[in-house]
C-alpha positions as CSV (number, residue, x, y, z in Angstrom):
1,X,-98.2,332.8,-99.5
2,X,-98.9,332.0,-95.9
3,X,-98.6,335.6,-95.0
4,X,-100.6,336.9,-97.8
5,X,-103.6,334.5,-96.8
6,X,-103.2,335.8,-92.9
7,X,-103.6,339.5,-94.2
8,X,-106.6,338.4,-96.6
9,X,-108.2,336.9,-93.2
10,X,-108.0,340.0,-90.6
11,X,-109.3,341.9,-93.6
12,X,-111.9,340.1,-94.0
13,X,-111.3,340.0,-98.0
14,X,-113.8,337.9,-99.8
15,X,-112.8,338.1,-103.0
16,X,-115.2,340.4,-104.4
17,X,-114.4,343.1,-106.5
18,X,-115.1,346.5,-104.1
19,X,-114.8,349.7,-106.0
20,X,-115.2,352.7,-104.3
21,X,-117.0,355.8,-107.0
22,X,-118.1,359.5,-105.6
23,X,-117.8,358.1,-102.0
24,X,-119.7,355.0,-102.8
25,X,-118.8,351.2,-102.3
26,X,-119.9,349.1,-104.8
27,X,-119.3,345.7,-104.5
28,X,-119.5,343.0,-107.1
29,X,-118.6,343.1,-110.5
30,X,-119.8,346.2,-113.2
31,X,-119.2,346.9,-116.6
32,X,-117.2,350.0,-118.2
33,X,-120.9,351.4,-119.1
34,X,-122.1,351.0,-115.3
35,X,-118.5,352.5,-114.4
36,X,-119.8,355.8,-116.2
37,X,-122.8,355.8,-115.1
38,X,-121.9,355.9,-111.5
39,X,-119.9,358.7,-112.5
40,X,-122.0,361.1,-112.9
């Protein structure tokens, strides 16, 4: 646990969702709908 929280620290996780479509970081929560939409 201790190890997991060390790697979370250097990088720099802040427990938001990132999701990474066409090249694009979106951060933050979205929807299956939004999901398609980014996709095309």
């Amino acid at each position: 646990m201790a190890t997991s929280a060390r790697l979370a620290r250097e990088a720099q996780f802040s427990g938001t969702p990132m999701f990474i479509i066409n090249g694009k970081v979106h951060a933050g929560e979205i929807t299956e709908d939004e999901i398609k939409a980014l996709m095309k």
